[in-house]
C-alpha positions as semicolon CSV with decimal commas, in nm:
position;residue;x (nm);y (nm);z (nm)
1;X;0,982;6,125;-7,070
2;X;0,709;6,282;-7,288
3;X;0,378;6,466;-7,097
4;X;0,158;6,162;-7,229
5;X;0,454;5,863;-7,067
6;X;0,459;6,124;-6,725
7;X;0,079;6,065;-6,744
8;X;0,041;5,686;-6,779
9;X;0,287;5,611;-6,537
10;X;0,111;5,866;-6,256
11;X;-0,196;5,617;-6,349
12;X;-0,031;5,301;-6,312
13;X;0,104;5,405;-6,021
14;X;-0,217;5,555;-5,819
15;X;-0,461;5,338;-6,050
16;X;-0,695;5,710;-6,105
17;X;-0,824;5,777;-6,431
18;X;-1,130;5,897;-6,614
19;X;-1,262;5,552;-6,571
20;X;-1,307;5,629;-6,201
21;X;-1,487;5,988;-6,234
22;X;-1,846;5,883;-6,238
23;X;-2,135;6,134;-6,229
24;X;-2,439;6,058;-6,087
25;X;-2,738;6,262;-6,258
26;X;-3,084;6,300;-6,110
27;X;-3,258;5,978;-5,919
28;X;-2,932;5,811;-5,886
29;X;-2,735;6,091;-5,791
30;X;-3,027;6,138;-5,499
31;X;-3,059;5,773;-5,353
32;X;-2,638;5,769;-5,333
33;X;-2,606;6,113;-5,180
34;X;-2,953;6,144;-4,990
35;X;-2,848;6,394;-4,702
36;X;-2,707;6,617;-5,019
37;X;-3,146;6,684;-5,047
38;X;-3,270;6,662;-4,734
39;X;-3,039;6,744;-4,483
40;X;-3,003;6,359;-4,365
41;X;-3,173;6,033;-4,306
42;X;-3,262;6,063;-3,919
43;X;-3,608;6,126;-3,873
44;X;-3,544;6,505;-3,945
45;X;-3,474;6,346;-4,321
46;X;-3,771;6,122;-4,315
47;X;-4,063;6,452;-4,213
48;X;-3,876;6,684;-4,475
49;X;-4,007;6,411;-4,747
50;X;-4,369;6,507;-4,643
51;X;-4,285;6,886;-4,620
52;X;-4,157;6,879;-4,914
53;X;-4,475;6,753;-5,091
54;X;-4,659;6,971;-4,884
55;X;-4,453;7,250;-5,004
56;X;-4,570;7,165;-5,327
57;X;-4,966;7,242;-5,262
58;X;-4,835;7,558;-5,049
59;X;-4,730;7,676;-5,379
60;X;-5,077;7,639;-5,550
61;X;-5,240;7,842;-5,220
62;X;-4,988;8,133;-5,199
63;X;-5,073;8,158;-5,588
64;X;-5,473;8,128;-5,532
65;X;-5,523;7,800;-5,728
66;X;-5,590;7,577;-5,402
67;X;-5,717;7,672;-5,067
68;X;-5,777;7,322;-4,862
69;X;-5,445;7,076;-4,803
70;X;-5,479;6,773;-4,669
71;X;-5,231;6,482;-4,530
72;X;-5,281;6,137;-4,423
73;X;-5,042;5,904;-4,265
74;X;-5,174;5,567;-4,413
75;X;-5,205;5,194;-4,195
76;X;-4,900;5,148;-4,416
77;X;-4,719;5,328;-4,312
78;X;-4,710;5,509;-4,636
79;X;-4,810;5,941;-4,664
80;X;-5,078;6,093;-4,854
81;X;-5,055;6,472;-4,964
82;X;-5,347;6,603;-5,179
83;X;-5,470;6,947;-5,259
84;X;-5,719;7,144;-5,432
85;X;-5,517;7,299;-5,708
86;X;-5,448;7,292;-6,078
87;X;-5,303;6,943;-6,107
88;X;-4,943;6,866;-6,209
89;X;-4,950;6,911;-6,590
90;X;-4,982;6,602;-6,772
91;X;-4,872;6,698;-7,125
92;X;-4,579;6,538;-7,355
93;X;-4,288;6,773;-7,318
94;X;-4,128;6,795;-7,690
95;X;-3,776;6,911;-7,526
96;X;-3,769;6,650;-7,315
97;X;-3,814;6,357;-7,526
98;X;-4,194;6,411;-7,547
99;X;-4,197;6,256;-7,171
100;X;-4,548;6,362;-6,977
101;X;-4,461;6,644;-6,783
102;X;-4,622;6,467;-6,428
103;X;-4,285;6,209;-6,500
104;X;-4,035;6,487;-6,574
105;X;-4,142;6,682;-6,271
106;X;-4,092;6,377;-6,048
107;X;-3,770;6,216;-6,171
108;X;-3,544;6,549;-6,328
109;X;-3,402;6,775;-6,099
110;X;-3,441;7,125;-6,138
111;X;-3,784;7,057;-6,290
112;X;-4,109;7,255;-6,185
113;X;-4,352;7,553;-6,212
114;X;-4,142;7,758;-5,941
115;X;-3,871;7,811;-6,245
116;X;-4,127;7,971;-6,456
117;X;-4,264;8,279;-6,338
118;X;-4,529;8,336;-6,640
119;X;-4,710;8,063;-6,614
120;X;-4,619;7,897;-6,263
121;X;-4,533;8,051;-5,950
122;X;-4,480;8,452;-5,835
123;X;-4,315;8,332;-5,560
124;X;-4,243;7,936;-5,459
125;X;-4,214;7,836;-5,085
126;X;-3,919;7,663;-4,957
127;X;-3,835;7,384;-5,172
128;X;-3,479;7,274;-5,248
129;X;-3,450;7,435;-5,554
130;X;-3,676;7,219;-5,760
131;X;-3,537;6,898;-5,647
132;X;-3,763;6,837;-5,348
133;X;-4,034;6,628;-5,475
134;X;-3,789;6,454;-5,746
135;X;-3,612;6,367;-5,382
136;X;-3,909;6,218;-5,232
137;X;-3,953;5,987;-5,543
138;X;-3,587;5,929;-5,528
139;X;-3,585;5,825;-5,137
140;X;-3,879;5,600;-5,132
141;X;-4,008;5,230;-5,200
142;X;-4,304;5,353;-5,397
143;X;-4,447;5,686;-5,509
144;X;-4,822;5,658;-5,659
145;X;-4,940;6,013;-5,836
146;X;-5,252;6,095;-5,924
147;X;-5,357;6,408;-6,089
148;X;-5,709;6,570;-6,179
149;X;-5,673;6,777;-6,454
150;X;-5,822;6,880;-6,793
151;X;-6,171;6,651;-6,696
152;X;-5,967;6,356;-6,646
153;X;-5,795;6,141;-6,359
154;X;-5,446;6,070;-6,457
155;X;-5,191;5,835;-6,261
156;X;-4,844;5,724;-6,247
157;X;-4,674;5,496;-6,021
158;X;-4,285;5,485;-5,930
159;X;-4,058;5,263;-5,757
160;X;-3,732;5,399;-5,622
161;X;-3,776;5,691;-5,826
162;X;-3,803;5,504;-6,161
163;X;-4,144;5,481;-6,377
164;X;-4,301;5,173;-6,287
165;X;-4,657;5,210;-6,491
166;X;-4,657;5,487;-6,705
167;X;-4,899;5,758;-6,739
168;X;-5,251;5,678;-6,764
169;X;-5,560;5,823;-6,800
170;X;-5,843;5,731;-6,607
171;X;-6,204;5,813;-6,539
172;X;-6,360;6,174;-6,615
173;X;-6,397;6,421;-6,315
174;X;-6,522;6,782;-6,293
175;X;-6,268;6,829;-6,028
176;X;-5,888;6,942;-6,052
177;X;-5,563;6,909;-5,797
178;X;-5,283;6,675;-5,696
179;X;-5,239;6,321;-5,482
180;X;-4,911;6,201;-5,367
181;X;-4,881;5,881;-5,196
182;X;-4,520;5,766;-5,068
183;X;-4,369;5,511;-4,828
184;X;-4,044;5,590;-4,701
185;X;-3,787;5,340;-4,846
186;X;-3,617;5,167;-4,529
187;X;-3,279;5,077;-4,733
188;X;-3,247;5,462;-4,712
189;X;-3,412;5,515;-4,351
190;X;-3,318;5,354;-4,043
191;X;-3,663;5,465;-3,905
192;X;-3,967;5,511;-4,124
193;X;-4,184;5,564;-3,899
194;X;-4,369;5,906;-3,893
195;X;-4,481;6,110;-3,569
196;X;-4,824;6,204;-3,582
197;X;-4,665;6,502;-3,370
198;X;-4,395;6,582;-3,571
199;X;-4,593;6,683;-3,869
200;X;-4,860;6,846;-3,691
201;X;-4,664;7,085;-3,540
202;X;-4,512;7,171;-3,911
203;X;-4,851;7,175;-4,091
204;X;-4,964;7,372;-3,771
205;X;-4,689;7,601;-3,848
206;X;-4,755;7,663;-4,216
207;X;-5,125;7,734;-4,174
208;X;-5,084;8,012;-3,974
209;X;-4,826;8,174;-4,234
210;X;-5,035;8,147;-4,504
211;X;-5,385;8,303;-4,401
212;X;-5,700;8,108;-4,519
213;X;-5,512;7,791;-4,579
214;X;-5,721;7,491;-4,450
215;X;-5,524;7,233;-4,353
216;X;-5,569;6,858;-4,244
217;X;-5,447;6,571;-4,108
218;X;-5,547;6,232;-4,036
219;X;-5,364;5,952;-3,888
220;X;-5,471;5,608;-4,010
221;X;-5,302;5,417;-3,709
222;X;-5,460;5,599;-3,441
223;X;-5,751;5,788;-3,529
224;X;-5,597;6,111;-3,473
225;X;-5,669;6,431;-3,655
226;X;-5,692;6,807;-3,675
227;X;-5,770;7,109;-3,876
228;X;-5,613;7,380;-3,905
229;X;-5,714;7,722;-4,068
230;X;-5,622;8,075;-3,962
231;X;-5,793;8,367;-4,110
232;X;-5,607;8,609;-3,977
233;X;-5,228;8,414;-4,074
234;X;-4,964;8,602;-3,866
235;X;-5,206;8,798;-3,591
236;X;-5,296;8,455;-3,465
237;X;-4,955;8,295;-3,434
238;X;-4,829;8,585;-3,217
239;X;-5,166;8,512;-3,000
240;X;-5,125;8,159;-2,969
241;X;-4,759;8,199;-2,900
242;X;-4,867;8,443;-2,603
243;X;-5,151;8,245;-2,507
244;X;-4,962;8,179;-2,134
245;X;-4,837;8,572;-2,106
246;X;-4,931;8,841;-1,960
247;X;-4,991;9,078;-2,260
248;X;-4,865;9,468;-2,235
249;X;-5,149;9,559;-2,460
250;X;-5,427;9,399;-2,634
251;X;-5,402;9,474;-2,993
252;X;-5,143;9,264;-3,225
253;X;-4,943;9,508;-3,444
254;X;-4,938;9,401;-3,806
255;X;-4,719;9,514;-4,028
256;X;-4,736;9,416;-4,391
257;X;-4,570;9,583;-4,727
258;X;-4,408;9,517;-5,072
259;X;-4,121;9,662;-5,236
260;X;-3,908;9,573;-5,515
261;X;-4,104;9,214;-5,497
262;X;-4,053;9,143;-5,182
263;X;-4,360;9,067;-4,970
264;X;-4,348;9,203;-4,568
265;X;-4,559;9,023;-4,334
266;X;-4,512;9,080;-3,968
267;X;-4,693;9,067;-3,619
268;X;-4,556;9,236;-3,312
269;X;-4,677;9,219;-2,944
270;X;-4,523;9,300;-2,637
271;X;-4,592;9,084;-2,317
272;X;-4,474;9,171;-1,949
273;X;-4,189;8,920;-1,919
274;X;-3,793;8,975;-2,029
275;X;-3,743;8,709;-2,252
276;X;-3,767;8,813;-2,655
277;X;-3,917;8,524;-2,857
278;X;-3,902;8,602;-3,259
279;X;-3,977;8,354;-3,520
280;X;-3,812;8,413;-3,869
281;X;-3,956;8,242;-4,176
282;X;-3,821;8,343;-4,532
283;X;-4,094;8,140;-4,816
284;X;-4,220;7,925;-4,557
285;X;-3,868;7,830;-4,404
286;X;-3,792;7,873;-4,045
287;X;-3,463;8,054;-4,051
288;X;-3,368;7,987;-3,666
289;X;-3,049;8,180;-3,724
290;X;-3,262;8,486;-3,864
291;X;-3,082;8,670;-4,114
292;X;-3,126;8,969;-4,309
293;X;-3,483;9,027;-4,263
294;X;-3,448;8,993;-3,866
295;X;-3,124;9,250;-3,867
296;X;-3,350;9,453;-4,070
297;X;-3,648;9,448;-3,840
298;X;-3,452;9,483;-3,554
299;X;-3,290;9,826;-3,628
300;X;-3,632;9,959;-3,793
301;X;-3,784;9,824;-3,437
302;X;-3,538;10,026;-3,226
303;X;-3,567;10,342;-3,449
304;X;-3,905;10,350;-3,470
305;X;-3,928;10,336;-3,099
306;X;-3,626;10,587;-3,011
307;X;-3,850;10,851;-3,271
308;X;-4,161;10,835;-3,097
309;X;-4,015;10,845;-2,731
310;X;-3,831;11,136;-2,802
311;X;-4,102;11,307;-2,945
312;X;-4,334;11,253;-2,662
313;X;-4,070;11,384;-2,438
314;X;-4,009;10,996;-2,217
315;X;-3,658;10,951;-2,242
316;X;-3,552;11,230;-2,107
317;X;-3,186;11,097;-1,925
318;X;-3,115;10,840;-2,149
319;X;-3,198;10,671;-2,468
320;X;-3,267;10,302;-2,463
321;X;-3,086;10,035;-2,654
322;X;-3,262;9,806;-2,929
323;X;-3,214;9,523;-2,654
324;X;-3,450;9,723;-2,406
325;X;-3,719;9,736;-2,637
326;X;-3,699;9,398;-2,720
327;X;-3,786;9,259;-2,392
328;X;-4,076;9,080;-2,332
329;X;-4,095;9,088;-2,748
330;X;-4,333;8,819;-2,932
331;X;-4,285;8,821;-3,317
332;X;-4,340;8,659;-3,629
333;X;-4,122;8,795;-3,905
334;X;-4,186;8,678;-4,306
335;X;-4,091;8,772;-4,617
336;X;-4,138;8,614;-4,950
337;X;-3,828;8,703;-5,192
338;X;-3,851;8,578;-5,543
339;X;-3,464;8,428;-5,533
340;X;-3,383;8,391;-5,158
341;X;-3,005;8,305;-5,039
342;X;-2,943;8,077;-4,793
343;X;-2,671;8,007;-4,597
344;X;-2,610;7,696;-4,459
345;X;-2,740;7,360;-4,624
346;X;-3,116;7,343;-4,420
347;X;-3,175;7,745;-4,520
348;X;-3,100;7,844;-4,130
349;X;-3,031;8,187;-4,224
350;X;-3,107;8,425;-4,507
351;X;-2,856;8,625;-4,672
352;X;-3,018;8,834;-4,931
353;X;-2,846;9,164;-4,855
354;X;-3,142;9,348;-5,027
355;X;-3,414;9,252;-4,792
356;X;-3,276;9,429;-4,467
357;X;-3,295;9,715;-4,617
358;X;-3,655;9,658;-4,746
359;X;-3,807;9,543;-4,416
360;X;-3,658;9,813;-4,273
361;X;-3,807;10,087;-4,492
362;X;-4,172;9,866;-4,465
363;X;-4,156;9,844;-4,065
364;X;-4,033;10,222;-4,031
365;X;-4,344;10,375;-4,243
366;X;-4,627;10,109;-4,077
367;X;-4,464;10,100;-3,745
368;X;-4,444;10,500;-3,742
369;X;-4,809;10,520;-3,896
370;X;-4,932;10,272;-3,597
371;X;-4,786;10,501;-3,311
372;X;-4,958;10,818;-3,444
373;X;-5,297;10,621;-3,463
374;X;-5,253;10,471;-3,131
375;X;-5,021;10,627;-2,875
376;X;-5,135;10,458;-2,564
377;X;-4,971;10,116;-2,702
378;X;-4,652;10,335;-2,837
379;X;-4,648;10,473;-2,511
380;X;-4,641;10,134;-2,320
381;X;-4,386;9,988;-2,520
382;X;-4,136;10,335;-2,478
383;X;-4,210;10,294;-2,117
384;X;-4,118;9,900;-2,084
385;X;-3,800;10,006;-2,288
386;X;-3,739;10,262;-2,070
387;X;-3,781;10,029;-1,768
388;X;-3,565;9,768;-1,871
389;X;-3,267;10,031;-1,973
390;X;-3,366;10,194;-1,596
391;X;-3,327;9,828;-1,441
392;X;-2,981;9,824;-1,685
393;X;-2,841;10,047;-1,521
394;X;-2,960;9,974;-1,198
395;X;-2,793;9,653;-1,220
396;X;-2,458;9,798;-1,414
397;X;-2,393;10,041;-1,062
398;X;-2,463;9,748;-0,844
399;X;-2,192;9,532;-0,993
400;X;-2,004;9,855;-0,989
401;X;-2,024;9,893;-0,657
402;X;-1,969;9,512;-0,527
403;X;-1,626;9,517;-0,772
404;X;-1,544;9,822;-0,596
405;X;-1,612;9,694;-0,253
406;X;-1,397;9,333;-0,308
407;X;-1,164;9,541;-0,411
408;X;-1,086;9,727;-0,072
409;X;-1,115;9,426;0,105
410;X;-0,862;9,267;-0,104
411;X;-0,662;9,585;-0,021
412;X;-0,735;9,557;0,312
């Protein structure tokens, strides 16, 4: 039997051929594999769709074209996310069949100013690797845009991620930015409802890592809303995360840096419990694993630490470990890396093997610089260290010493 006879018959007998390989490209490929883009369709699913847009205007603020975000949960039930920025470009793409650029950016994946460092973004947030907001047109009923750009309003309206009315210019306007408006599509959702909560402890989140953001939301349904804008970004999320504590000192160490593009941004304070609480974020994601920017903070943290309190003479029997000094630890730990690596499908640890070594050159020349310019806090955070490897040991002897006695009794 020839190679070609072998090969019919293997068809005719498991009925598989070419005729059954089917690839699904862009919206279709999205709506048929939707947990592929966001993670899944819970209600986890349905809040990334809104991140994700809001992602989108983060972008324009990290790059100083917007500075005021806001979101609205319509009586719809449907999301609005505008901002202040440039606008999605508008403008017939010749490589892509001369479509408008506001259509290719919403229905191509792999489409969007984070791929083009020139003329779009240093350094894009989170984002799913350009297919976020094509997702969100993908995943729901109906998707209105509306963009001010160029002294024009321009809109375009989608249904299931396929143009529905095609681009259109509107009315003149001195102003410029971008208006999403989405409703969840419930074939794909079990639940499309959104929590007021939910989001506002995202956009809460977001706010305080990127200082001078404004951002606001309003809830249609209930009346509910709330501003937030942080000045001073990291400084005040270590404060409000103390806010119950008892802090060791007053002042918030903040450490930022840059070094082979990657942007350091951290704040440190110490409060008089045990438990360490450290909050990773790599471009705006919550890594909740950490990864190589928390491995690299830790051992800078530890060094840094060991350095001084040897050289001011306070550990004089023993060194403490990097888990001593870590007690009673508040953090907030970011970086910004211009092609992070993520491991795991929802980014819960990065793996960029560059940026541990980075954050730990950044925290060992700040950190250091701090200490010499204010030794009373150094000295309170060697001491607590020393304290907690003191109470270590303490607690090693005793269960020493209880093993010890069980065992003569046993004996006995």
């Amino acid at each position: 039997m020839s190679d070609q006879e072998q090969n019919q018959a293997d068809v005719k007998k498991t009925g598989y051929d070419e005729s059954n390989i089917r690839a699904l490209e862009g919206v279709e490929g999205i709506r048929t594999r939707p947990a592929m883009y966001i993670g899944d369709t819970t209600l986890r699913g349905l809040h990334h769709l809104v991140y994700e847009v809001v992602d989108n205007s983060i972008d324009e603020c990290v790059n100083k074209y917007a500075s005021v975000i806001n979101v609205k949960i319509n009586a719809d039930g449907s999301v609005s996310c505008s901002d202040d920025g440039r606008g999605i470009p508008v403008g017939a793409m010749p490589d892509m069949n001369n479509r408008p650029a506001l259509e290719v950016v919403l229905t191509e994946i792999h489409a969007g100013g984070k791929f083009d460092r020139e003329g779009g973004y240093k350094t894009g947030t989170g984002g799913l690797h350009g297919v976020g907001i094509t997702a969100v047109n993908a995943l729901s009923e109906w998707l209105e845009a509306e963009v001010r750009r160029e002294g024009h309003v321009w809109t375009m309206d989608f249904a299931q991620g396929i143009v529905k009315t095609p681009l259109q210019k509107l009315g003149k306007t001195d102003k410029s930015g971008t208006k999403i408006t989405f409703k969840p599509d419930g074939t794909i959702f079990p639940d499309t409802k959104f929590l007021y909560d939910t989001l506002t402890k995202r956009l809460q989140e977001l706010a305080f890592l990127n200082a001078g953001v404004k951002i606001r939301i309003t809830d249609e349904r209930s009346g509910q809303s709330d501003e937030f804008h942080y000045e001073e970004g990291l400084i005040e999320f270590v404060r409000h995360l103390n806010r119950t504590e008892n802090v060791l000192y007053e002042e918030i160490i903040h450490i930022e840096g840059e070094l082979e593009g990657v942007q350091v941004d951290i704040a440190v304070q110490h409060n008089d419990g045990s438990l360490e609480n450290v909050r990773c974020f790599a471009n705006n994601i919550f890594n909740i694993e950490g990864g190589t920017h928390f491995s690299g903070f830790r051992g800078a943290l530890t060094r840094t630490i060991n350095a001084y309190g040897k050289k001011a003479n306070l550990f004089k029997d023993f060194t403490p470990s990097g888990d001593d000094f870590r007690e009673g630890l508040t953090a907030v730990i970011t970086v910004r890396v211009p092609d992070p690596q993520f491991e795991g499908q929802t980014k819960t640890k990065l793996g960029n093997s560059e940026v541990e070594g980075i954050v730990q050159t950044v925290v060992n020349e700040k950190l250091t610089k701090f200490f010499e310019e204010n030794p009373g806090v150094a000295k309170k955070i060697s001491l607590k260290g020393l304290l907690a490897a003191e109470a270590r040991e303490a607690a090693k002897k005793a269960r020493e010493m209880v093993r010890r006695k069980g065992a003569l009794t046993t004996g006995g």
